[in-house]
N, C-alpha and C positions, 0 to 999 in steps of 0.2 A: 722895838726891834729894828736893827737897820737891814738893807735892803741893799743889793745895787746887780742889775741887769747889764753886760754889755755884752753887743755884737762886734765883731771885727774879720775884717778880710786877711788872712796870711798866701803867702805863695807857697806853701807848704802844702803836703798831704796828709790828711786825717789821718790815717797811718800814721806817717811821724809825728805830728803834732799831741797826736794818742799817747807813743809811745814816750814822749819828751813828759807829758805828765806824768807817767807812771813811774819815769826812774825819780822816785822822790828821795833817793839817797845824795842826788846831787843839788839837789834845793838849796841846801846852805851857800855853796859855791854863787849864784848868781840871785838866789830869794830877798831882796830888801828886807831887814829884819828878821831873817831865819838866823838863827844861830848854829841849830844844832835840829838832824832830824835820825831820828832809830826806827828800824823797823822791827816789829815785838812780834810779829807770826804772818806766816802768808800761806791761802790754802784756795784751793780752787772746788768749786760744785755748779756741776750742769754746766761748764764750758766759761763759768764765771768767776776770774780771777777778783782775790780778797785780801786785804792785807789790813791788819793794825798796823799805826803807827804813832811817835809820841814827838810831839816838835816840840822847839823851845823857842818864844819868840821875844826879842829884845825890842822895847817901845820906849823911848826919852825914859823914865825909869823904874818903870814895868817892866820886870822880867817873868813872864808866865811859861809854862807845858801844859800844850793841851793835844789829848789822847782823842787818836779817831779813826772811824772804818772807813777803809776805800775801798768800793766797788768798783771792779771795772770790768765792764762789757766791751769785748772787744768789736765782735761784732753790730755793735751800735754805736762805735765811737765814743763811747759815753763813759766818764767817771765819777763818780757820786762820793760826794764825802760827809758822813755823817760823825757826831760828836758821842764818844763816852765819856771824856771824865775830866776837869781843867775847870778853866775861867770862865767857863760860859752856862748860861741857861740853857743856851740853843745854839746849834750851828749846824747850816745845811749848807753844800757847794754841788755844784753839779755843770761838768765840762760837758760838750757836745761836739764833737768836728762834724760838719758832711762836708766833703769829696763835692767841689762843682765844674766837672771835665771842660766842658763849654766856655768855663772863664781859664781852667788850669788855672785853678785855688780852691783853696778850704774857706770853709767858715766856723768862727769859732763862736760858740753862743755857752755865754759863760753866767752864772746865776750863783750871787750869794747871800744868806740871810746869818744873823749872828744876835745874841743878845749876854754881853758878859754880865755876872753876878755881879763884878764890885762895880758899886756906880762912879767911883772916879774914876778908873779904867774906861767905862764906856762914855762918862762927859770928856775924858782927854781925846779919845777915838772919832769921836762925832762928827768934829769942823775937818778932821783930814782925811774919812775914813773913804770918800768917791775918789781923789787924788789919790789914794794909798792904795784902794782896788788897781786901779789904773795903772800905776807903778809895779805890781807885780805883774799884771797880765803884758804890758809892755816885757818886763823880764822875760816870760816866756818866750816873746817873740824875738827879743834879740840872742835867748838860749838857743832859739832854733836856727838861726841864723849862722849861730858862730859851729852849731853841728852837724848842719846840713847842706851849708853851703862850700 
């Protein structure tokens, strides 16, 4: 199963930053490899917004859809994305902002683990897949840049 942890300083607010992951109808627009993303139902309980959604993601020449639940708490910055149904064995993501007034900045603590069913998909993924986290959470930050500056 692969893994990859990272931390990063944005000048942004966990508020926005929050809310810049949760518009995932515009992923395609600036997501590396997003092709195409739908959102297939969204419902809220106990103050906690939920959504499926089903992305299509284009890789050298893998083209996969993989189906999955977003939780998001708003009040804890946090969005969690777990896996129903696609290329994978396993997949868990989980965003985190806090608010640090004292510096006026956020921090983004970002956590993903994955493990695809076809093993050539996952021996392609392997050698790029720290770069390729990396290149989307940078996306992030220059999404938030270009909507909130």
């Amino acid at each position: 199963m692969k893994r990859h942890h990272e931390e990063r300083t944005v000048r942004f607010a966990a508020d926005q930053m929050f809310d810049l992951i949760c518009d995932v109808e515009q992923y395609p627009s600036f997501i590396p490899w997003c092709e195409k993303l739908t959102v297939t139902r969204r419902w809220e309980e106990g103050g906690i917004a939920y959504m499926d959604a089903s992305m299509t993601a284009s890789f050298k020449v893998y083209r996969e859809t993989v189906h999955t639940r977003v939780t998001m708490e708003r009040a804890h910055h946090k969005v969690t994305v777990d896996y129903l149904d696609g290329p994978f064995k396993h997949l868990h993501n989980v965003w985190t902002f806090t608010d640090r007034p004292e510096r006026g900045d956020c921090l983004i603590d970002f956590y993903i683990e994955f493990e695809f069913r076809n093993r050539g998909l996952q021996l392609a993924i392997r050698p790029v897949f720290n770069e390729a986290v990396r290149r989307m959470v940078r996306a992030f930050e220059k999404r938030a840049s270009e909507v909130y500056d």
